[in-house]
N, C-alpha and C positions, 0 to 999 in steps of 0.2 A: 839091746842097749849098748852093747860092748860094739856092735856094728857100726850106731850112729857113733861115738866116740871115736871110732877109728875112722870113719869116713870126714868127722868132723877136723881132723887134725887132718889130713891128704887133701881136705878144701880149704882150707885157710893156712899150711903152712907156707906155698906162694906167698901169702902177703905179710905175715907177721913172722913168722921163722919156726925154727923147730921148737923151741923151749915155750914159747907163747901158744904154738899150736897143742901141745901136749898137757900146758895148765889147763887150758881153756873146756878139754875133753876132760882131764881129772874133775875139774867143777860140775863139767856137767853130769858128772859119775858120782859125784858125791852129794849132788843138790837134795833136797827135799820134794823135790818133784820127781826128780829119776826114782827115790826112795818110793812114792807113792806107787808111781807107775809100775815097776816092777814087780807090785806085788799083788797087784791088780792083774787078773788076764782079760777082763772087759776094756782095757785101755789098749791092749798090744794091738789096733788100726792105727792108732798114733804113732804107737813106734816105729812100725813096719812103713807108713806112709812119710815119716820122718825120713827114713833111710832111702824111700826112693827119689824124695825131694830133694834131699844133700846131693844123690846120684846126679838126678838130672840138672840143678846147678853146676857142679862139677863138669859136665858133658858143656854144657851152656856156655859156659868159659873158658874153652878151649878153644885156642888162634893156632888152625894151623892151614897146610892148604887145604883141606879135606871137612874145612869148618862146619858146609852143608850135610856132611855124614855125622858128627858132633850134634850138631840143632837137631837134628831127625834122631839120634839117640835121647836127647835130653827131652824131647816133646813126648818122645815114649817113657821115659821115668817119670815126668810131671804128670801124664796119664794114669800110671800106676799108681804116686803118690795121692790123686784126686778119687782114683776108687776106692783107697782105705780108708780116706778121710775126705771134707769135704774145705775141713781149714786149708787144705794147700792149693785150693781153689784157685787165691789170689796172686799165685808166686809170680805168673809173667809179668802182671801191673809191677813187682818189684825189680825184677829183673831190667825193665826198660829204663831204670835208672840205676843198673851196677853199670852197664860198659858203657866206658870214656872219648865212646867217639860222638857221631853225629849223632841227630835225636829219628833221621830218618834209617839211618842204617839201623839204629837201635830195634826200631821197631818192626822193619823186614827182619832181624833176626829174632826177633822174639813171634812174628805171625801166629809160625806153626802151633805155638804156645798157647797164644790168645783165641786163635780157632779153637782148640780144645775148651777152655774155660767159658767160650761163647756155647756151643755144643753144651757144656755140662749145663751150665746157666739158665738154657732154654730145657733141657731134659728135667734139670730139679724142679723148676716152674712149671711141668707138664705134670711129674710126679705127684710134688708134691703139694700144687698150687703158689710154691710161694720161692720165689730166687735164692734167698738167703734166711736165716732163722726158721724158726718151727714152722707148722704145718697150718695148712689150710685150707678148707672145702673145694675151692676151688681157681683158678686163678682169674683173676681181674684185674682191671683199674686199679681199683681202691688199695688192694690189696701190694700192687706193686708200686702205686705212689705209696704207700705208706711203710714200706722197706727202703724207698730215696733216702731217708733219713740216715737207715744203719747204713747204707752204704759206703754213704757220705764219713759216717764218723770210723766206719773202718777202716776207708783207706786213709782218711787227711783228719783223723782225730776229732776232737771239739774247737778246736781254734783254729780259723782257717786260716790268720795270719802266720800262726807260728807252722802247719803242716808247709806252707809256698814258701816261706823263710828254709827250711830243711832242704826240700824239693830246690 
C-alpha cells in the first residue's frame, strides 16, 4: 500500500504538483478501502496489480526519444498488473484517451497494450467460457452476447449520452 501511495504521487505530480500529489496519496492511505484491504491478505492481487498498473501508466506516459522502449516497458507492467487481477484488464481502452495528440497516433501507441488485453480476453473466454464476469460451462453465442451488455455498461456506464458527452 505504501508502494502504490508513492507511485501514486511520482504519476500525478507532473500534472497537479507536489502538495496535491502527496494529499491525494494521504487519502488514499487513510480511505476505508486502503483500511479494509490491508487487513485482508486475500485482497493483496489488488494491491500488487495496482502497483504494476500505476507502473505501466507511468512508462505509458513517458515522451521522450526512446518512447518505443517506454511502451514496451509499460505493456509489460499492464501484463503483470492483468495477471494479479483481471480489473486492470481495461487500462489501454483508458489510456487511448489520456494522450493529447492524434486519435491515430493514440492508438499505435497504445497496440502493444490492446494486444495484450485481446490475448487475455480470448484466453479468459477459453478458460473460463465467459470474457468478463463469472464463469461458465462453456463458451458460446449466447453466452457472449449476453456479456455485450456488461461490457457496454463498463466501459460507457448506463447512459450513453452522458459516457460520448465525457469521451
Amino acid at each position: 500500500l505504501w508502494a502504490v501511495a508513492f507511485l501514486t504521487v511520482v504519476l500525478i505530480r507532473p500534472a497537479l504538483g507536489h502538495v496535491w500529489a502527496n494529499i491525494s496519496a494521504l487519502l488514499f492511505l487513510v480511505g476505508p478501502a486502503t483500511a479494509i484491504v490491508s487487513d485482508q491478505l486475500m485482497s493483496r492481487h489488488y494491491v500488487a496489480g495496482l502497483v504494476f498498473a500505476i507502473i505501466s501508466i507511468y512508462f505509458w506516459r513517458k515522451t521522450t526519444q526512446y518512447r518505443w522502449l517506454f511502451i514496451s516497458l509499460s505493456s509489460i507492467f499492464y501484463l503483470l498488473a492483468v495477471l494479479n487481477k483481471e480489473v486492470f484488464a481495461p487500462l489501454p481502452l483508458l489510456l487511448v484517451f489520456l494522450n493529447p495528440v492524434s486519435f491515430k497516433q493514440r492508438i499505435t501507441e497504445t497496440l502493444q497494450l490492446l494486444v495484450i488485453a485481446s490475448v487475455y480476453f480470448f484466453w479468459r473466454s477459453n478458460m473460463l467460457g465467459n470474457p468478463v464476469g463469472g464463469y461458465a460451462n462453456q463458451l458460446d453465442i449466447n453466452n457472449l452476447l449476453n456479456t455485450l451488455p456488461i461490457l457496454f455498461n463498463i466501459f460507457f456506464g448506463e447512459d450513453l449520452f452522458a459516457a460520448l458527452t465525457i469521451y
